[in-house]
Each structure stands twice: as structure tokens, then as C-alpha cells.
N, C-alpha and C positions, 0 to 999 in steps of 0.2 A: 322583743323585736327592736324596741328602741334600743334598748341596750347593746346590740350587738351591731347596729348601725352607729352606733358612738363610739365603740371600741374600733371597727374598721374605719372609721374616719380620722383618729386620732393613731392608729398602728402605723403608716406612713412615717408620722412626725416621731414616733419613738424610733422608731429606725433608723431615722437620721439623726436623731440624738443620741444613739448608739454606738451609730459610727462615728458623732465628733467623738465621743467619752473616748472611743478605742485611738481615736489619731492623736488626742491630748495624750494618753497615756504613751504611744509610738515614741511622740516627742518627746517626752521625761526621760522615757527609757533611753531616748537615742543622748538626751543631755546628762542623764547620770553615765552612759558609756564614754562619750567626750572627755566627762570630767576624770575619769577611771585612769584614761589613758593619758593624760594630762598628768595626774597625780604620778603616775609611773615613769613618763618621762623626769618632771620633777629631780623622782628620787633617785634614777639614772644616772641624771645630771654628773651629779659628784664624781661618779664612779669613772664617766668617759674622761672626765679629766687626770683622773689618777692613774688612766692607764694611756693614754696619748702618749704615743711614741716612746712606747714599753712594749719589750718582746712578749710574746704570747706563745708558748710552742704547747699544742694541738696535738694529740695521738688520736687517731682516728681507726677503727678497726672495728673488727667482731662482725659477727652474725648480719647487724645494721648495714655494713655496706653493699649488703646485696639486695637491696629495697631501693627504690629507686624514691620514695618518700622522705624517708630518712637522709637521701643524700644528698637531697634538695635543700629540703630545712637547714642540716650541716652547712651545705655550703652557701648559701643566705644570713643565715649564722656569720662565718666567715666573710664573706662582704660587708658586714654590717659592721666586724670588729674593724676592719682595713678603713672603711669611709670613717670611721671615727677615732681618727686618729693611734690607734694599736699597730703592734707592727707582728703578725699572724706567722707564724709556720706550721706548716702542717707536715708530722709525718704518719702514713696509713702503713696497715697491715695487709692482708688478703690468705692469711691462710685457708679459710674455707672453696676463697676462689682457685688457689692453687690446685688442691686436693681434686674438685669437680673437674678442672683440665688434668689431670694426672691419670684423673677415672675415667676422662674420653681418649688418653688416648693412651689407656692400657700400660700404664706405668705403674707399679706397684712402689707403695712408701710407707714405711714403716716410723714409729716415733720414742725417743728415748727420753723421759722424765718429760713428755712435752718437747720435746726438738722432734723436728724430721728430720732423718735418716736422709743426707741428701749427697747423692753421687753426680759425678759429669752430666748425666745424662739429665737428670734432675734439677742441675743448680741451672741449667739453661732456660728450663719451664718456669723454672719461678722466676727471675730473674722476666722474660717473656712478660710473667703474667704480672707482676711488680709495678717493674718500668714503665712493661708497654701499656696495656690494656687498663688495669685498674688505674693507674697516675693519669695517666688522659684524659680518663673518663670522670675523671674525679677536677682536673682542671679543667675541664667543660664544664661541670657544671658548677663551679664558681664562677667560671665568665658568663655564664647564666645568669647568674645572680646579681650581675653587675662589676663582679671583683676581676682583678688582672692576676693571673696567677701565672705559674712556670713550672714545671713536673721537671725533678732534677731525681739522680740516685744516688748513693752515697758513692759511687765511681766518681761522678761529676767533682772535677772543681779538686779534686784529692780530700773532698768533705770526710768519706769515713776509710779512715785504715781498719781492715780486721787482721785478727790475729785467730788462727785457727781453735776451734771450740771444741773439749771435748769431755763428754759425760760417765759418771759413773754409775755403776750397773753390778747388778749384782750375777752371777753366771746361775743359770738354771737346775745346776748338782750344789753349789754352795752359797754359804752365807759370806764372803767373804765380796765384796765389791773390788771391782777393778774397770783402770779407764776403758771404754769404749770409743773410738773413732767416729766423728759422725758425719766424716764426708766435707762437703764443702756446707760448713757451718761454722760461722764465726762470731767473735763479739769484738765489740772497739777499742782497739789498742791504741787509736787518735784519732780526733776531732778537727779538722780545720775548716770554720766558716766564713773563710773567705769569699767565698762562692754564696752563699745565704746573705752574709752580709750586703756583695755587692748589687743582687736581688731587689733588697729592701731598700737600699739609696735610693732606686730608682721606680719605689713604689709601687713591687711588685710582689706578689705572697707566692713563696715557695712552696711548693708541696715536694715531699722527699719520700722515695720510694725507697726501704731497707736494705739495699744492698751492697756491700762493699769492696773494696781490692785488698785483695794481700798483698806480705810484701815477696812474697812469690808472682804477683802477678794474675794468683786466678782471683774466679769470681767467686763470693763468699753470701749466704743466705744469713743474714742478721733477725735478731727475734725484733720486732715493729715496737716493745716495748723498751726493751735494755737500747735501741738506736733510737726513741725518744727520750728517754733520761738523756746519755751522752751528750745529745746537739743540744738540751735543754741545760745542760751543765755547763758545756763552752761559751755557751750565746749568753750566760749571767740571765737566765731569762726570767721576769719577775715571776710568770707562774706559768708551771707545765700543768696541763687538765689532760688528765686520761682516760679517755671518752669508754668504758667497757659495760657488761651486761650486768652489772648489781651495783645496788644504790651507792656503796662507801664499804667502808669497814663497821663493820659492826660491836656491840659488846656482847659478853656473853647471853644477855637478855635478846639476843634480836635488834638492839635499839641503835640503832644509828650513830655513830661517834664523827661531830662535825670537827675536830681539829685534833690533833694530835704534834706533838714534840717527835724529835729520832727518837732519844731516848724512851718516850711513851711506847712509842711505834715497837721499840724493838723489844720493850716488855710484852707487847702484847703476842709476838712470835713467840718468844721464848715459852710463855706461859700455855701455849695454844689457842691464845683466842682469836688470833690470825691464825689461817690454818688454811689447806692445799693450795689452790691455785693465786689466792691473796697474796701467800707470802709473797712469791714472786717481783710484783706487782705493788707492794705496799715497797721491798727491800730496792726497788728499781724507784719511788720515789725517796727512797732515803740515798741513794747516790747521787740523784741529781740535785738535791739539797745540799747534801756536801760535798760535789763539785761545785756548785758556784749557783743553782738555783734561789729564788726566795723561799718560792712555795712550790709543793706540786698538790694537784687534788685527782682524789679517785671521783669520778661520777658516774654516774648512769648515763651513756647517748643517748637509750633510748629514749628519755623524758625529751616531751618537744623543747626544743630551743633552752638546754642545756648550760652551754658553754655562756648566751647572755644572762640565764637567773643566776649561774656562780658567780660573773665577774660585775654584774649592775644590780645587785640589789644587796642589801644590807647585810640578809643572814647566807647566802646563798645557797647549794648544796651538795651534797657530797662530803668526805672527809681530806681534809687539810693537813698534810703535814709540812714543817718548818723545823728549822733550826731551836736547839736550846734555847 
């Protein structure tokens, strides 16, 4: 009896020695997070100064932009390069967005090597869904974030000439390939960033919606990667990141390849170890490299906050290709 009158008298005072022991421990925890973050600015440090008032051109696409998570982050992200001294562009994609407006309203599109098959009727939807809707929505939510952004297209400003695109195909009785037409589809036959440039004097991040003028005059559906190489190649920009759904290039082990040369790069085509929708895409950072880029990198969007572990931390991620 006594016993158990001594334990309930002294259970009190372990309780509250239990909950100091949990509030000390609170504390370490919350000062080893402190120091975490301290140490990670630190090593940041270096990197905001190497890139202060250095272009950054941003492909932004795929799947991710139709999350409204992901486009937040993204463009938080993007405020975060602008306030520190980078000087951001952004150009997006939207083909999934396109496609779901094509399917409400009963417009049938077809696709050739990966192009859509895009007529009159069609380059007006995208074009619509480009400019208007996704570039908007995408420049709200950087002034979300803090950042001042501008939603331009590649009409704006005479930024992208296209020159009509067209694919080959092989005919359904033979083996023999021949051009196909694909409508109003084109790639950049000129770059002028006049209009980008005069943007960023005045400390505002572009974001550039793919579309282009002929020199016919009509309007032309640009692939969101091949019109981030090109602006990424006029503007000298020290690094284009090309935000898509798989980690970099791989080797043939599965293993991750962090840097790569052209010439590396284009062994690795040749050989198959780049291979279907990669090439593209690895072959679309080797022209903006040799237009005038330093570096471009493949990454993953989907990893949170992407675009700052490649450009502020030491090893970063994704793969890099550069000049010989």
C-alpha cells in the first residue's frame, strides 16, 4: 500500500519531467533544423552569385502542369531565381491541355512522329489554349509567388519566325517514306529577343507561349521544346533546364549520366543508348549549346524544387550537356 502511495505521489513529478525531457529534445530538434538550413543557405551562397544577372531559360511542360501543386512550387521556384538576382524565362508547353480542349469540343487530331496534325481549324485551339489560358494561368501564378512576370508568344515582339514543318512517314502499302504535310506546324527559322530582352531591363520574367508567324503570315504550332532551345540559343543563356517526366539521360545500366559533352551526347544516340522520345530532347539540347547556350540540362519537374537543387547546390541534378 505504501508502495503504490509513493509511486502516485511521485507520477505527477515524472510527468513533468517528461515533458521538460520532450521540450529539451523540441528545442535541439528545432536548433539542429535552424543550423540545416543555415548550412544550406551557406552553400547556396556561391551559386546566387554565379548566376546574378545570368539568363536562365526554363522549359516548363508535361503532365506537371496540370497540377496546380506543381505549378505553385514551379513558380515560387521562379520568384525565387528573379529576387536573386537571375534573370528567368520561361517557355511552357501544354500539349495535354490542348488535346482535353480538342476533346470537348469534338475536334479530332491526329499525330505524326509526335507532331499534331494541325489545320486552320486547329492552330486556332492551340494557339487559344497556349496564349490565352495556360500563359495566364501560369503568369498568375508567379505573381503569386511574389515574382512580376509578362505572358508573351512567339508572334510578340517578331520573337519567333517559323518556317513551315514537315514530317516523314512512311505510306501504309510501303516501305518507302515520304514527306507528309502537317498543317500549320512549324520550327524557328528566327529568333529575335528584342522583346525578352526589353522585358528583363525592366525586371520582369517573361514567360513565352510557343507560337509563331510565318513569313506567310499565318499562325504556326511550335514543339515547347525545339522553341526552348532556339530563345535559349539567341539569349547566349548560361543554362537552359528542361523541366520533363524522367530523371536525365541514362546509361545503359539504368544509372544516371550527370554531364555529358555533344560529342558524348551524340555517341550515345548513335549507339542506342539514347533512344525514342530522349533523342529528341537530349538532340534539342545539343542545338542550343551550339547556338550559343553554355549548358542545357535534362531534369526531372517532378522532384520538388527542381530548378534550385540544379542551379544552388554543388552536385545538382539531372544530366548536363556542354560544349567540347
Amino acid at each position: 500500500m505504501a508502495s503504490t502511495l509513493f509511486f502516485r505521489k511521485i507520477r505527477p513529478d515524472m510527468a513533468l519531467a517528461v515533458k521538460a525531457m520532450k521540450m529539451e529534445n523540441s528545442a535541439d530538434q528545432m536548433q539542429v533544423d535552424l543550423l540545416a538550413k543555415t548550412g544550406m543557405l551557406i552553400e547556396a551562397l556561391p551559386f546566387m552569385r554565379r548566376y546574378s544577372g545570368k539568363t536562365i531559360l526554363i522549359k516548363f511542360g508535361g503532365h506537371a502542369m496540370g497540377k496546380a501543386d506543381y505549378v505553385n512550387a514551379f513558380a515560387a521556384d521562379i520568384a525565387l531565381l528573379d529576387q536573386v538576382g537571375a534573370r528567368p524565362v520561361v517557355v511552357h508547353g501544354g500539349g495535354p491541355q490542348i488535346g482535353e480542349m480538342l476533346k470537348k469540343l469534338q475536334i479530332e487530331s491526329s499525330f505524326i512522329d509526335g507532331l499534331r496534325v494541325t489545320d486552320e481549324a486547329t492552330v486556332s485551339i492551340v494557339e487559344m489554349v497556349l496564349a490565352g489560358g495556360i500563359n495566364k494561368a501560369l503568369v498568375a501564378a508567379i505573381a503569386g509567388a511574389g515574382g512580376r512576370a509578362v505572358g508573351v508568344s512567339g508572334k510578340d515582339g517578331g520573337l519567333i519566325t517559323a518556317r513551315k514543318l514537315m514530317a516523314m512517314a512512311k505510306a501504309s502499302d510501303s516501305a518507302i517514306q515520304q514527306a507528309v504535310d502537317l498543317g500549320f506546324v512549324g520550327e524557328p527559322s528566327h529568333v529575335d529577343v528584342t522583346v525578352l530582352n526589353a522585358l528583363m531591363q525592366h525586371h520582369l520574367i517573361p514567360v513565352v507561349a510557343p507560337v509563331g508567324s510565318g513569313e506567310d503570315g499565318k499562325t504556326y504550332n511550335i514543339n515547347a521544346d525545339t522553341a526552348a532551345g532556339a530563345i535559349a540559343a539567341a539569349l547566349n543563356a548560361t543554362r537552359m533546364l528542361m523541366l520533363t517526366d524522367v530523371t536525365g539521360v541514362l546509361d545503359k545500366n539504368g544509372k544516371l549520366i550527370s554531364s555529358l559533352t555533344i560529342s558524348q551526347a551524340e555517341a550515345l544516340i548513335h549507339d542506342g543508348t539514347v533512344s525514342g522520345g530522349m533523342i529528341p530532347k537530349v538532340k534539342t539540347c545539343i542545338d542550343a549549346v551550339q547556338g550559343g547556350a553554355e549548358g542545357a540540362v535534362i531534369i526531372d519537374g517532378r522532384a520538388p524544387h527542381a530548378l534550385l537543387v540544379e542551379l544552388f547546390t554543388e552536385h545538382g541534378m539531372g544530366t548536363m550537356i556542354t560544349a567540347d
